[in-house]
C-alpha positions in Angstrom: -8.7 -24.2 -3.8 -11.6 -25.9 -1.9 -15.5 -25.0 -3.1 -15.7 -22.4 -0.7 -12.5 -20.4 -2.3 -13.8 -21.4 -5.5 -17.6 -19.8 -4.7 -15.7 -16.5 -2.7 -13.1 -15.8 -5.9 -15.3 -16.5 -8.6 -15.9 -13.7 -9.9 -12.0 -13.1 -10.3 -11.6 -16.4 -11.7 -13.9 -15.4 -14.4 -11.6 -12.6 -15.4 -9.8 -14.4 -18.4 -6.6 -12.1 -17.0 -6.6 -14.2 -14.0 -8.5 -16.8 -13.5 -7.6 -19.9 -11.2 -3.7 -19.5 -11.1 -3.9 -16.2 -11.0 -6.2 -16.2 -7.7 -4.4 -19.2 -6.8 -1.1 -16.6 -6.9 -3.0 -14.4 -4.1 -3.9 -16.7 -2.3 0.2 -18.1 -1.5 1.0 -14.6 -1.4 2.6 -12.1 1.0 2.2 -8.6 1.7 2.9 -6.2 3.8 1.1 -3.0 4.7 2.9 0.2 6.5 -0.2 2.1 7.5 -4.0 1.7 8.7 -5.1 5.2 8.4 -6.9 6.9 5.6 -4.4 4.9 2.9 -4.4 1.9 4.5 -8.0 1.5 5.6 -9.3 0.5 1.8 -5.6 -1.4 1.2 -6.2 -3.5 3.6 -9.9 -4.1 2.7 -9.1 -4.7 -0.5 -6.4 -7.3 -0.1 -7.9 -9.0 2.6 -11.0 -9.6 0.3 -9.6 -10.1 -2.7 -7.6 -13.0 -1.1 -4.3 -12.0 -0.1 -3.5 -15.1 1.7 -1.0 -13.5 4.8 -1.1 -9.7 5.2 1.0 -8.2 7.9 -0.3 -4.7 8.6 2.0 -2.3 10.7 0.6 1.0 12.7 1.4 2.2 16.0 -1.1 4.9 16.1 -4.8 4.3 17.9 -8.4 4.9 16.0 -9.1 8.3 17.2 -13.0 9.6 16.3 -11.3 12.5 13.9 -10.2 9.1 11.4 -13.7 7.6 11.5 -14.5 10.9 8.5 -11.8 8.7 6.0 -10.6 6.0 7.1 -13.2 2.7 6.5 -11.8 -0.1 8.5 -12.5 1.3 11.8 -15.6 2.4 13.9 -17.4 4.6 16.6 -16.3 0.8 18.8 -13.2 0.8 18.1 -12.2 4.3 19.1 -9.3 4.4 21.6 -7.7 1.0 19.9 -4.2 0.3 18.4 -5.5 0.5 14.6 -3.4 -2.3 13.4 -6.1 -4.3 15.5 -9.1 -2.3 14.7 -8.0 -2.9 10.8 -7.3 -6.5 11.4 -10.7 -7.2 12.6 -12.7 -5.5 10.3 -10.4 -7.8 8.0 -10.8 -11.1 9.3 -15.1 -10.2 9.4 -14.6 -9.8 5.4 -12.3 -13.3 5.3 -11.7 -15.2 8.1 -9.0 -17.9 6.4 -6.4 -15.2 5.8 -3.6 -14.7 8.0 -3.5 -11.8 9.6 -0.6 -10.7 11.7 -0.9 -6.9 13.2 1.8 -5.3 14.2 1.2 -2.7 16.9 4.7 -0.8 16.5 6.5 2.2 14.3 8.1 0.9 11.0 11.6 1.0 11.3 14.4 -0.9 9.6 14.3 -3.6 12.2 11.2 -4.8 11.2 11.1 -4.4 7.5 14.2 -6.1 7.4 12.1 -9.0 9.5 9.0 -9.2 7.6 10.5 -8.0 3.7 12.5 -11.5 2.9 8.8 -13.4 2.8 7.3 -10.8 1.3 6.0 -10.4 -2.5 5.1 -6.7 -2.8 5.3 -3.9 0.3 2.8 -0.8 0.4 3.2 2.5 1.9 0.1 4.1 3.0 2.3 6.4 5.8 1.9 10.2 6.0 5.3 11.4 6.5 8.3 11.7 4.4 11.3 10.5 7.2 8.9 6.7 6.9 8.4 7.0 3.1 12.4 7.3 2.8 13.0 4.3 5.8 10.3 2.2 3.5 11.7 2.6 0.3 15.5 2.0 1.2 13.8 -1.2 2.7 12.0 -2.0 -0.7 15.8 -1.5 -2.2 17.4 -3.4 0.2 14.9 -6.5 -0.2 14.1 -6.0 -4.3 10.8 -6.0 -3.2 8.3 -3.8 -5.9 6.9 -0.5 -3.5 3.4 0.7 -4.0 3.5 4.2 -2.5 0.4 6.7 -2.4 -0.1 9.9 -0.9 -3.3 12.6 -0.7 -3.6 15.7 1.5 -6.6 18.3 0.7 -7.9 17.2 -2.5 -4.3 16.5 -4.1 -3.3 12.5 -4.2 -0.6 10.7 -6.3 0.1 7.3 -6.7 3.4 5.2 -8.3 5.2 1.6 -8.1 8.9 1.5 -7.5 10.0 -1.6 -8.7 14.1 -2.5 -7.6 13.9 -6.0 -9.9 13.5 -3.4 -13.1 17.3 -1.3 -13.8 15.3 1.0 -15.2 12.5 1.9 -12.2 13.6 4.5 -10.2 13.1 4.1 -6.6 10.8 6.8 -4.4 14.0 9.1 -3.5 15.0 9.4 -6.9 11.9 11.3 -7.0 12.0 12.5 -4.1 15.2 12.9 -2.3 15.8 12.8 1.4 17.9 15.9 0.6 15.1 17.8 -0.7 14.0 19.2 2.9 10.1 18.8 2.2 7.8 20.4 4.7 5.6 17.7 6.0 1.5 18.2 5.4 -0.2 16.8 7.7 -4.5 15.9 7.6 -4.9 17.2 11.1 -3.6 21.4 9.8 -4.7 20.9 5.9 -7.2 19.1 5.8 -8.3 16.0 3.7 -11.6 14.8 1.3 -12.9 11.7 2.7 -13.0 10.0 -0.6 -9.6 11.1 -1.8 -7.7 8.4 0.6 -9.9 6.0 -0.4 -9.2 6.6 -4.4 -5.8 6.3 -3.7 -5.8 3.5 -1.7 -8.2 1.5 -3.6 -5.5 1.9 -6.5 -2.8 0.7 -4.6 -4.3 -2.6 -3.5 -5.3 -2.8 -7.6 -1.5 -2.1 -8.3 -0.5 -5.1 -5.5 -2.9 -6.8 -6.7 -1.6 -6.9 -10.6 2.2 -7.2 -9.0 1.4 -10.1 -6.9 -0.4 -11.9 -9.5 1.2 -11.3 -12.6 -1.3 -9.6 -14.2 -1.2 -6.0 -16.5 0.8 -4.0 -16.3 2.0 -1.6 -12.8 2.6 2.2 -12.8 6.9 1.6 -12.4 8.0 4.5 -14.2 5.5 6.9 -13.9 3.3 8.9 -11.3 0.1 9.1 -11.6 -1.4 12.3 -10.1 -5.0 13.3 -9.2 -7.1 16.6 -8.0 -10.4 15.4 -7.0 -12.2 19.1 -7.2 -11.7 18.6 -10.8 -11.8 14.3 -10.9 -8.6 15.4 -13.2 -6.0 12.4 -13.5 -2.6 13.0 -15.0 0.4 11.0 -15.2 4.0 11.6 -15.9 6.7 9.7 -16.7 10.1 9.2 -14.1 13.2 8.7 -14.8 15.9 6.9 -12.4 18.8 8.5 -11.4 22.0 7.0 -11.7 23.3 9.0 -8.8 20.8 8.1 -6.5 21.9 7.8 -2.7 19.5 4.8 -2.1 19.2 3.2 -5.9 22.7 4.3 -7.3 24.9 1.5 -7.3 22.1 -1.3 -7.5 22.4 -1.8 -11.3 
């Protein structure tokens, strides 16, 4: 690291926990981010300041002035453009060294499959179940670890699915595609502002610990919160050897 890294990450080199490898870690690392709304908005943030050193961020949607209520990395300016862009800037104005690449385009298997075999941890922040599944059989495929967080209302949940561990399971042993889930969706239900940025500030902490060795990462279990109540709970999950996705991969 040059003086100016050294000034920027201080006070995470301080942290005994990580220190100067540990930031070092971030810094050579890769991650990608399926999402710049409500989720992805303080993900992004987070990583980009923290010193992520090449973030690839994927959304296909455009900042639309109903977002600007949750979701931090865009403004009243930005309204109308592609978010991967309007989250990309507001990125580069936090730290300008990092590389940024913005995809403009759905998620689909195509593209994980392009940007996964670089990559050191993946994180949903999606809103839909049919891209949650499409991610996570990606996150199998590649042994990549999966951050995945949710929150609708005032209900969010957060775990890590981690394919290098036998015993992680992997989001549809949790959640199977079979299952037949009715979507929620912010625009009919509803969503607390500072929900989506709860739960995405602990994801970024999850990648963050992942990518740099540090802690230990919610694999296992799912941590659950209803912010009327600023009530956390957590239970533990259990892989299942019949799995559709997971199954056969240990």
């Amino acid at each position: 690291m040059n003086d100016e890294q050294l000034l920027r990450y201080s006070r995470h080199i301080l942290l005994e926990e990580l220190g100067i490898e540990g930031q070092e870690q971030l810094l050579a690392s890769h991650a990608v981010v399926v999402g710049a709304g409500g989720l992805g908005s303080p993900v992004a943030l987070y990583l980009a300041s923290a010193g992520v050193g090449q973030i690839t961020l994927v959304d296909h949607d455009e900042v639309d002035a109903t977002n600007l209520q949750r979701q931090i990395a865009h403004n009243l300016e930005r309204v109308g453009q592609p978010k991967a862009l309007s989250a990309k800037a507001a990125m580069l104005a936090i730290n300008p060294e990092l590389r940024i690449d913005a995809r403009v385009q759905r998620a689909d298997a195509a593209l994980l499959d392009e940007l996964l075999p670089t990559a050191q941890v993946l994180l949903d922040c999606t809103d839909n179940f049919a891209t949650r599944h499409l991610i996570n059989r990606a996150s199998v495929r590649h042994r990549v670890p999966l951050v995945s967080g949710a929150g609708i209302r005032f209900d969010g949940q957060l775990s890590v699915y981690d394919p290098r561990e036998p015993s992680s399971p992997c989001y549809a042993c949790i959640f199977p595609e079979t299952d037949g889930l009715e979507e929620t969706r912010c625009a009919t239900l509803g969503v607390f502002a500072p929900l989506v940025g709860i739960i995405g500030t602990l994801q970024a902490a999850e990648a963050l610990k992942i990518l740099s060795g540090m802690g230990s990462k919610l694999a296992g279990q799912l941590m659950m919160l209803e912010a009327r109540e600023m009530a956390f709970h957590q239970i533990r999950l259990g892989r299942n050897p019949d799995c559709a996705v997971c199954g056969g991969q240990h």
